[in-house]
N, C-alpha and C positions, 0 to 999 in steps of 0.2 A: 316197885319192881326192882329197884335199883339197890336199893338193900337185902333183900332178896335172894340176888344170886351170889354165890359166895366164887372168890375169885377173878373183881369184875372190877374195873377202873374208871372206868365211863361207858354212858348208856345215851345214845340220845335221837333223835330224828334230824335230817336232813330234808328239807321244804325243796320242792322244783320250782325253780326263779329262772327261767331259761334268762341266760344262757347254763347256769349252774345250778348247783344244791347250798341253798343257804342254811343256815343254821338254823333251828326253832329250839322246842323245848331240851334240856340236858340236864343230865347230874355226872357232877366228875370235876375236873378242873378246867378250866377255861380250854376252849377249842379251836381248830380253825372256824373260821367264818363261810366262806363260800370254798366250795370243791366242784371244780368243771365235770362236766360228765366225761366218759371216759378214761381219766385221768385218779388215778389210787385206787384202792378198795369201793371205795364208797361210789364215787363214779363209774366204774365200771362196771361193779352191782347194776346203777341205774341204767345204763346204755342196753347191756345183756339183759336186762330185764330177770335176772337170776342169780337166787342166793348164793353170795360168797364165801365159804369159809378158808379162812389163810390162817396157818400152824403158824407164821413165822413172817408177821408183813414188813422186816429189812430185805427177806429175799423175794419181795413181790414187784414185779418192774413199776416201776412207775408211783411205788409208793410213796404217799403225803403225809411227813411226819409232825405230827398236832402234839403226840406226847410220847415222848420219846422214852418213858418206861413200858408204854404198850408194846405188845410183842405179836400178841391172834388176836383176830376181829373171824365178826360175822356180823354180815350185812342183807339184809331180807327187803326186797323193794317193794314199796307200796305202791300197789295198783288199785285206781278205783273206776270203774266204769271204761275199763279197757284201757285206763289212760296212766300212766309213771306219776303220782304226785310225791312223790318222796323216798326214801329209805330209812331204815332204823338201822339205826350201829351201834355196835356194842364190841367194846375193847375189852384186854384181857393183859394183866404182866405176867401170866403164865402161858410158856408155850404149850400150842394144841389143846388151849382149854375148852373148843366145842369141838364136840362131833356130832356125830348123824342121829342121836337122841336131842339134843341141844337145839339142832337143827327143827327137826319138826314141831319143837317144842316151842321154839321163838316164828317161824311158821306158822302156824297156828293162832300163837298170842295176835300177829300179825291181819290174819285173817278175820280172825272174832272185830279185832278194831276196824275195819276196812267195812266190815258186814254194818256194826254198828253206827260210823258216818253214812252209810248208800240209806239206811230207814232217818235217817237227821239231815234231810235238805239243809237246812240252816247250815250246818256243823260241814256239812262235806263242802257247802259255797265258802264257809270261811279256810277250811286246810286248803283249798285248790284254790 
């Protein structure tokens, strides 16, 4: 997927470790490690339980900078059986590189995976 989309820096999932969002799989350059909820994009995502898109995350309060050529993100929270197990995030060094096609389209990718752990007992005990 990561090759894939063109104008993209990093791609990767954040795990729910209450208190935080730990890191799991990624492609891109090294990242932070844990992200509080509430707290950046990616935290907030998961608190609000609803996809983020930021044109421009230096002017997002509370922004957590992992890599400081990223400029938009979107952040789609993973929900499985009613319950927050994670987020996908995806960086961008171009400003407003998603919008509201981008959107449903990583929504969706989102969804399919979500559908696919709920029939994989095994698979959704090992992400939660």
């Amino acid at each position: 997927m990561y090759a894939g989309i063109p104008d993209i820096n990093w791609l990767g999932i954040y795990v729910l470790r209450p208190p935080d969002l730990v890191l799991g799989p990624y492609q891109g350059q090294p990242a932070c490690v844990r992200m509080p909820l509430g707290r950046g994009v990616c935290g907030t995502a998961a608190e609000e339980q609803e996809t983020l898109r930021v044109d421009n995350v230096h002017e997002f309060a509370g922004h957590i900078v992992c890599d400081p050529l990223s400029v938009s993100e979107i952040v789609v929270p993973l929900v499985l059986h009613g319950r927050l197990v994670g987020v996908l995030d995806i960086d961008s060094p171009v400003a407003a590189r998603f919008g509201e096609t981008d959107q449903r389209g990583v929504e969706s990718l989102c969804n399919t995976f979500l559908r696919h752990l709920e029939k994989d007992a095994r698979g959704a005990a090992d992400f939660i």
